[in-house]
C-alpha positions in Angstrom: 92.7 93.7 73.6 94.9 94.4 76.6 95.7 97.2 79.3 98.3 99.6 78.4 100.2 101.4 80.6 100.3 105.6 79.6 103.0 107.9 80.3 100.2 110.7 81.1 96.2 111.1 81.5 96.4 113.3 77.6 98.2 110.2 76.1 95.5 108.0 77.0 92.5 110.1 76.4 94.0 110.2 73.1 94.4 106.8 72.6 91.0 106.3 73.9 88.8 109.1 72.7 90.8 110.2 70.0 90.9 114.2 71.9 94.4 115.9 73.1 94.8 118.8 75.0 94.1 118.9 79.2 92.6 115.7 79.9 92.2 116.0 83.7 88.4 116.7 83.5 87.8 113.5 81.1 88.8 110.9 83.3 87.0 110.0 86.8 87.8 107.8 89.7 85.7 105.1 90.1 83.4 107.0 92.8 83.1 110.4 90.0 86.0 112.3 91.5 87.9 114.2 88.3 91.2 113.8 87.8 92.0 117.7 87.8 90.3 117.4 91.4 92.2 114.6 92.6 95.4 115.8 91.8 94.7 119.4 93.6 94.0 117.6 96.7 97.2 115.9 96.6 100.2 117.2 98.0 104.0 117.1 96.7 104.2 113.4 98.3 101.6 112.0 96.5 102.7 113.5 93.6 106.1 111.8 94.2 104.1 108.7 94.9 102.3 108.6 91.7 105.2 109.2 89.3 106.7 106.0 91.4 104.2 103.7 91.4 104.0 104.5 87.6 107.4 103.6 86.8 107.2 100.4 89.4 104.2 99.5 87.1 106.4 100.4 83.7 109.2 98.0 85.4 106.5 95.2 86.3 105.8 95.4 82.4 108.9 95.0 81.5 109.7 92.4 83.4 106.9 90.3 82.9 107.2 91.2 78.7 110.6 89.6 79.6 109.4 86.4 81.2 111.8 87.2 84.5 108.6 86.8 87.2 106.9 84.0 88.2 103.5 83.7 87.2 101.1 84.1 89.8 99.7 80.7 89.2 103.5 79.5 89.4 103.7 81.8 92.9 101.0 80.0 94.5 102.0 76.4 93.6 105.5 77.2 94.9 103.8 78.3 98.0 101.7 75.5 98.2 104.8 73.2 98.2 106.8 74.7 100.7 104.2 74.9 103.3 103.0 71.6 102.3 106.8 70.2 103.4 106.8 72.6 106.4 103.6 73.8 108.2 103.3 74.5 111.2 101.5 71.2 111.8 104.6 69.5 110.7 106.9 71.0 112.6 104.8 70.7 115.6 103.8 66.8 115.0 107.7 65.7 114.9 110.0 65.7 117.6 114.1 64.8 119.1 116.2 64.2 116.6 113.9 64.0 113.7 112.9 67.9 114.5 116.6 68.5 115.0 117.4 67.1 111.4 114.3 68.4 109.2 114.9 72.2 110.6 119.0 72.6 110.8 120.3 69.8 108.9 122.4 71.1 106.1 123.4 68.0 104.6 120.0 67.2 104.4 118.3 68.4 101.0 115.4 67.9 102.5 115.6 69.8 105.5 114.3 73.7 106.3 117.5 75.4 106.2 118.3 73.4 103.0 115.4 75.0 101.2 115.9 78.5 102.3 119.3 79.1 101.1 120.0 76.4 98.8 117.5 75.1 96.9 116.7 75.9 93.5 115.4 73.8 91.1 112.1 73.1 89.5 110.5 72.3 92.6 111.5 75.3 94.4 113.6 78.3 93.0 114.3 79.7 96.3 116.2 82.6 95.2 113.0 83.8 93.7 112.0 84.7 97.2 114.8 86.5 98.2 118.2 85.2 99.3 119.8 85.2 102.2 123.5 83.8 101.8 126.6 84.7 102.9 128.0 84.6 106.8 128.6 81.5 108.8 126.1 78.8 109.4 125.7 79.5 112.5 123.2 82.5 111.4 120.9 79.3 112.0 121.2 79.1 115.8 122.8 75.8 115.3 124.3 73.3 112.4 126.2 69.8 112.3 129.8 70.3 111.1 130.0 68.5 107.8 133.5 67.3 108.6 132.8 65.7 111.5 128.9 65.2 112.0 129.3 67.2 115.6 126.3 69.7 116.1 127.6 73.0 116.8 125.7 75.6 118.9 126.7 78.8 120.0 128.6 80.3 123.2 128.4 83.3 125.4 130.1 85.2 122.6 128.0 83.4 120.0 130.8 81.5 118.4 130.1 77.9 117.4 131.1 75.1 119.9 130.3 71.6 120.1 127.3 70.4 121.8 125.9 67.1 122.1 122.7 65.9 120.4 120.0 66.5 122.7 121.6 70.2 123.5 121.2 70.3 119.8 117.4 69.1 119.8 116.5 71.7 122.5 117.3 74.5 120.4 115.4 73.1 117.2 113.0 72.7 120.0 113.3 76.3 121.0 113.7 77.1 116.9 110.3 75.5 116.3 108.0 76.8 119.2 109.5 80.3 118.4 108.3 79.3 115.0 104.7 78.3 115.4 103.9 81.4 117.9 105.7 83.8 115.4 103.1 82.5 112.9 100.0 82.9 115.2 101.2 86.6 115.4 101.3 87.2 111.7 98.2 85.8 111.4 96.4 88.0 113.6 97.7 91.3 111.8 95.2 93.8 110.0 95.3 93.5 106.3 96.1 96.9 105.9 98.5 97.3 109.0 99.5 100.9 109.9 103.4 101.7 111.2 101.6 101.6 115.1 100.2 97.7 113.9 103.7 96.9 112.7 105.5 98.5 115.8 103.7 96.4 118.1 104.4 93.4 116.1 107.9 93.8 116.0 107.9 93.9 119.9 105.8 91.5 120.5 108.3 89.4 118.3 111.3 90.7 120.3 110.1 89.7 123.5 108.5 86.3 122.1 110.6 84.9 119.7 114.2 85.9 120.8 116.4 83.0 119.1 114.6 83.8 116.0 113.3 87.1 115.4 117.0 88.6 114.4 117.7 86.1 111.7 116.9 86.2 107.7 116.0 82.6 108.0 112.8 82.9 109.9 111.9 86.3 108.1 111.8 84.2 105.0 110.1 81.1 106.4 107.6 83.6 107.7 107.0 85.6 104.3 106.7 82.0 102.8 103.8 81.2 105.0 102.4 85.3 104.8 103.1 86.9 101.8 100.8 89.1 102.2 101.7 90.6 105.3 105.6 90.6 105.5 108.0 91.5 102.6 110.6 89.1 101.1 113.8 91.2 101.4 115.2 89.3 104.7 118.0 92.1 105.4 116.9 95.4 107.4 119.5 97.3 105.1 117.4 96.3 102.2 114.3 97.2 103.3 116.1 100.7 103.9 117.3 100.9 101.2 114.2 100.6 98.8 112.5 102.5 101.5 115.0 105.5 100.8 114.3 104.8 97.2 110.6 105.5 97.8 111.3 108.8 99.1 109.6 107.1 102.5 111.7 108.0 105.8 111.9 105.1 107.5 109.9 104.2 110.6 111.8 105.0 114.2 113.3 101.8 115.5 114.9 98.2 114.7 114.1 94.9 113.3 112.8 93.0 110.2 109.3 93.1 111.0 109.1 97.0 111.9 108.9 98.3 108.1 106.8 95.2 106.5 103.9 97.2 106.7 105.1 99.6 104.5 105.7 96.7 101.7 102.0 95.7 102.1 101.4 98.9 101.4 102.8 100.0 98.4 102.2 95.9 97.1 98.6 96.9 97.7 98.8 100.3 96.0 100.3 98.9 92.5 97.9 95.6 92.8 100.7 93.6 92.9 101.9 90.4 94.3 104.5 91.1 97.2 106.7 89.0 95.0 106.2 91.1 91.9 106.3 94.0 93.8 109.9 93.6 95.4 111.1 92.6 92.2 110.2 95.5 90.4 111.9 97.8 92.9 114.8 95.2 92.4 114.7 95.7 88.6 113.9 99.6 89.2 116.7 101.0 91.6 119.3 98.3 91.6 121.7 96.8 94.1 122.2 98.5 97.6 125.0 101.5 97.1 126.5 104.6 99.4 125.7 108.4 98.6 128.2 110.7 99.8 127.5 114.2 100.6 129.6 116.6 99.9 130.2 119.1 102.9 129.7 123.0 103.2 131.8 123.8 106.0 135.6 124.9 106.2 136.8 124.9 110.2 140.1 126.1 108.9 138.5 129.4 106.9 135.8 129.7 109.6 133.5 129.9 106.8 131.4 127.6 104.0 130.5 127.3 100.4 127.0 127.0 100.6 126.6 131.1 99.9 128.1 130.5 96.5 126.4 126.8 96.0 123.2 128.8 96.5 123.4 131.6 94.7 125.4 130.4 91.1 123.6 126.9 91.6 126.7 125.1 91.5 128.8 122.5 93.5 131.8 123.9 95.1 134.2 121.5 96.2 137.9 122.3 98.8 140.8 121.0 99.3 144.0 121.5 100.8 147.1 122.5 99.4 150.5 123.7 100.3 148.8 127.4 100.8 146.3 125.9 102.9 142.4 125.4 101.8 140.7 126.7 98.6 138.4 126.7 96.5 138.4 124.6 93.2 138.4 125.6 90.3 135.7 124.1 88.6 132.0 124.9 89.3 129.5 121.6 88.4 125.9 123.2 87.5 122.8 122.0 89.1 119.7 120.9 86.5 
């Protein structure tokens, strides 16, 4: 009546076919590859692979069981209405001051930056789409102080100072052009971008869009308009993060754009919307947090623990006391 997800290849056969025992030479790929053959090819990474995408899959379940995702028919209508309010071919038909208030206007509930940090109701639950709150408003480039309705733009040290109007207009100007070209670059990305596709799209986005291509704000006005190309976690310590949590090493470099492809990737792997997929590994490994490692060496002893660590498969911890280093008492064993 409905797919079920299976813990193991035997568990379904026996669901299926009513059989136990090895199951690898039951079930085929779609092209006639077994199972049992499949899984010899694969290598210790795409064994890790597998037993993650499973339990991303187990969390989507969950999670959708729960009613805590969007539907995809409610993801598409959503998108449909933000790009409906502002396309590209909005932005670019409007200019002066009307430009200046729809993009940066915070007082404005209908304005860009409004609707990427703020919103949240029935017509658009922008935190569904990853949030990007916190820090001072002038993470936008530019903003009119509520208290006295002066725009503020930013100075050589990127503080906010006044400015007049029209300096104000110049940077949506600048904002909105970075905008539209930033879009045209998306678009022209392969479906299935590799790390080299993604490289060269994050420096063609450093050297095109520089007002912009730092920010969270135009990451997720981007992944609003592509959400099949870019991810919808707006922070580069995110994206590490749940990149770490993959057991992927991050690609060499910097930027928001750089590890996108990655994202595609795995959405792609677990048929999932990006959506669905980012908030399963929400769900799955939980908010951001620090490992420590504990450290081997002892400069005072010229010597380490590791010897010990190896051989009783244990942790073994120092400190320092009035008789000078030592080693603790306790030994933690490794499963």
């Amino acid at each position: 009546m409905k797919d079920h997800l299976f813990s193991s290849p035997c568990a379904a056969a026996t669901m299926v076919m009513g059989i136990g025992g090895n199951a690898r030479n039951i079930w085929k790929t779609p092209n006639g590859q077994l199972l049992d053959q499949l899984l010899q090819d694969s290598d210790t990474t795409s064994h890790n692979d597998l037993r993650i995408r499973t339990q991303i899959l187990r969390k989507h379940e969950e999670l959708l069981t729960e009613g805590k995702l969007l539907t995809k028919t409610q993801l598409e209508q959503y998108f449909l209405t933000f790009r409906d309010r502002f396309s590209l071919e909005k932005l670019k038909a409007i200019q002066g001051e009307q430009l200046l208030e729809l993009l940066h206007d915070h007082g404005n509930r209908d304005s860009l930056v409004y609707w990427l940090e703020f919103k949240n109701d029935a017509e658009f639950p922008s935190p569904q789409f990853g949030g990007i709150g916190g820090g001072s408003a002038m993470k936008f480039g530019g903003f009119r102080r509520k208290e006295t309705g002066i725009w503020q733009g930013p100075n050589d040290k990127n503080k906010p100072q006044d400015i007049s109007t029209q300096e104000a207009v110049k940077i949506a100007e600048r904002h909105r052009d970075q905008l539209v070209l930033g879009a045209k670059l998306l678009s022209e990305l392969p479906e299935e971008g590799t790390d080299d596709d993604y490289f060269q799209f994050q420096s063609q986005m450093d050297e095109l869009l520089p007002d912009i291509v730092g920010t969270g704000w135009a990451h997720k006005y981007f992944s609003l308009l592509f959400p099949e190309r870019i991810d919808d976690f707006h922070s580069s310590l995110w994206q590490t993060y749940f990149l770490l949590k993959l057991q992927q090493m991050p690609p060499e470099g910097e930027g928001r754009y750089l590890v996108a492809g990655r994202f595609v990737n795995g959405a792609q792997q677990t048929g999932l919307p990006m959506n669905h997929f980012t908030a399963a590994l929400n769900a799955l490994f939980g908010p951001r947090h620090h490992y420590w490692r504990i450290g081997i060496d002892d400069a005072a002893q010229n010597g380490n623990s590791w010897a010990i660590m190896r051989d009783e498969s244990c942790v073994g911890l120092t400190w320092k006391v009035s008789r000078g280093p030592i080693m603790g008492g306790s030994r933690q064993s490794l499963s």
